[in-house]
Phi, psi and omega in degrees: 000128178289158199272351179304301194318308182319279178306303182318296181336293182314343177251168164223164185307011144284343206044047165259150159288124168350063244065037175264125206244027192268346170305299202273305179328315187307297179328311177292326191291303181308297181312325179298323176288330174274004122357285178288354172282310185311295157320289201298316178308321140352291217268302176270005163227041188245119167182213170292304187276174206267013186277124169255208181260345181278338198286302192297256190010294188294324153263035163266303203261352172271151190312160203303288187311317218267293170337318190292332178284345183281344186226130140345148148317308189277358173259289253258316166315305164323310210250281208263357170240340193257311229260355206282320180266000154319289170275019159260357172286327169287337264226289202277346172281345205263328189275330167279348150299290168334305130352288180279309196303290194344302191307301169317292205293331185301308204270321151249058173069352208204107200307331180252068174242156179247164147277002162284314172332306194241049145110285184017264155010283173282325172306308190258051136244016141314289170331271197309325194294298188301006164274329179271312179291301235262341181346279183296312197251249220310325202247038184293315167320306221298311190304302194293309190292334175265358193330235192354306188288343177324294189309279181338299180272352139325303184284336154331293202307308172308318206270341210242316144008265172296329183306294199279011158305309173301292172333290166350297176272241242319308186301110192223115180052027138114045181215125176265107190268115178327310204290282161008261191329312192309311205297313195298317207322308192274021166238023169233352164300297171330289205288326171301302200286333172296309140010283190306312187316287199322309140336309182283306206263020134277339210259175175265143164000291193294302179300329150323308161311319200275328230267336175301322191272346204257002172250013168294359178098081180228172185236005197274336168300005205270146164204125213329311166335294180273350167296310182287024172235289191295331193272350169300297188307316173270014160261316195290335183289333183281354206238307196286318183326290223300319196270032190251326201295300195284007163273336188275348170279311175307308159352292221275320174296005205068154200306311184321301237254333184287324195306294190300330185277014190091347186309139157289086166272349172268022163263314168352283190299325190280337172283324181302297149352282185301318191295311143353281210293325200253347188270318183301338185280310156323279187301345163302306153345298190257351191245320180078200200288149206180057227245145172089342176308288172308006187240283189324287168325280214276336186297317202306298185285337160270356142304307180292323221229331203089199191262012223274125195270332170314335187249329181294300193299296178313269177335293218283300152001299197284289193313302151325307173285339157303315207254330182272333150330315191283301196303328187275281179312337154313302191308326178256024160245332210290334169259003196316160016273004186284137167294097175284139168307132186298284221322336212280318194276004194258333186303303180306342183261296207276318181287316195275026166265311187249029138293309161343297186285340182285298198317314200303304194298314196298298194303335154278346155304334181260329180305000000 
């Protein structure tokens, strides 16, 4: 046998290497992005009123007076204070969940991992519940002093909280054991949620209420206020991921081996961590329980694309604010004239995929 015969295979007449998706990756990138044009357009002209997106275009781009005449007063409030920042608040939550599960699953090897898995999760929705109860009385200074930004950055605190909590146990002579890390996550997860119990069974009506609505998931609270308190944050997680991604492909060969190609890995874990910590906190903040985005996306999409993180993390950015777009317009028809909470339809959605992804994983495992 000749060494051609041997080598060709492995190429293709492109002189790309043999599974190489990278190709297919651009593609996904492009479509995604009109994807997310779409959905948004979707998103600011789908509601009661009849102002569509093409209407807002139109009075963007026609002369001051003559804009004015294409939308109404009451479309224009409709349209630029309730649904515009609806969707950039869906936009920066879908990506920043996504987002985050990706970064999770990289650092620890394993496609079904969450940030809820080590805590995250729970930790900032600690944060926010004490912000909602505790607002007004024990942390009433903090709230006048931080307003707007109180809520977010509570849940930062809580999601940045449990991290160096983890760390703390996970960390021995300066080496971070993942296996560590998971097993504290889900016993300092437990105790944020007991936390939370307490909080609650404290709280008053009103705060019940809110505390009900906000952690079945929605999007009905957003308003330019909090795109501006949460979107620094969560863009700067979006600006940073990317330059993580060929450390987190060494990953995947294992730490030793990541070690060996030059790789930081333990500054790797502590940005990846954070960046964790701050895109989950965020989108909890404002959004509230929201399950399953960070497992879905990125599962999808290395089906579609592969595991190549470089391609991955953008794409997971885009797909993710595209599905919580969809998940939001649904929640706000699928019941009219009533809002169904997104927790509810992503659960509903999101539990029997990763039952799916367990069968899937068992059955190649049994081959």
């Amino acid at each position: 046998m000749s060494i051609q015969s041997v080598v060709a295979p492995a190429t293709m007449h492109s002189g790309q290497i043999a599974g190489d998706r990278s190709g297919r990756a651009r593609l996904v990138i492009g479509a995604l992005c009109v994807v997310l044009a779409l959905t948004a357009a979707f998103g600011v002209s789908s509601g009661a009123s009849d102002a569509s997106a093409f209407a807002v275009l139109k009075g963007w781009l026609l002369p001051a007076g003559a804009g004015e005449a294409v939308l109404s007063e009451r479309d224009r409030i409709i349209i630029y204070d309730i649904r515009m920042p609806r969707v950039v608040m869906g936009m920066l939550v879908g990506a920043a969940l996504a987002v985050s599960g990706a970064v999770m699953q990289g650092l620890f090897r394993n496609p079904l991992a969450d940030p809820a898995i080590v805590g995250v999760s729970a930790g900032a929705g600690l944060g926010a519940v004490s912000v909602i109860v505790l607002g007004g009385t024990l942390l009433a200074p903090l709230t006048a002093v931080l307003g707007i930004y109180a809520l977010p950055l509570a849940a930062f605190a809580g999601g940045l909280a449990v991290t160096l909590t983890l760390y703390r146990v996970a960390t021995r002579r300066g080496q971070t054991s993942i296996a560590t890390m998971l097993l504290a996550g889900i016993a300092i997860g437990a105790m944020a949620v007991a936390l939370t119990g307490l909080l609650i069974f404290v709280a008053d009506d009103r705060q019940l209420r809110d505390f009900t609505f906000w952690s079945l998931g929605s999007l009905a609270g957003a308003t330019w206020s909090k795109v501006f308190a949460v979107g620094p944050i969560v863009v700067a997680v979006l600006a940073v991921s990317p330059f993580l991604a060929r450390g987190l492909n060494a990953m995947a060969l294992g730490e030793a081996t990541a070690a060996h190609l030059g790789v930081p890995v333990q500054r790797l874990k502590h940005v990846a961590i954070l960046l964790v910590s701050a895109g989950t906190g965020a989108a909890v903040a404002v959004s509230g329980g929201i399950a399953f985005v960070g497992i879905v996306v990125p599962h999808l999409l290395r089906l579609l694309i592969g595991p190549d993180n470089r391609y991955l993390l953008p794409c997971a950015a885009l797909l993710g604010a595209s599905l919580l777009l969809i998940a939001d317009a649904v929640s706000r028809t699928i019941v009219a004239p009533a809002e169904l909470p997104i927790g509810i339809l992503t659960a509903a959605a999101g539990g029997p995929f990763f039952l799916w992804i367990l069968l899937r994983r068992r059955g190649i495992l049994d081959l």
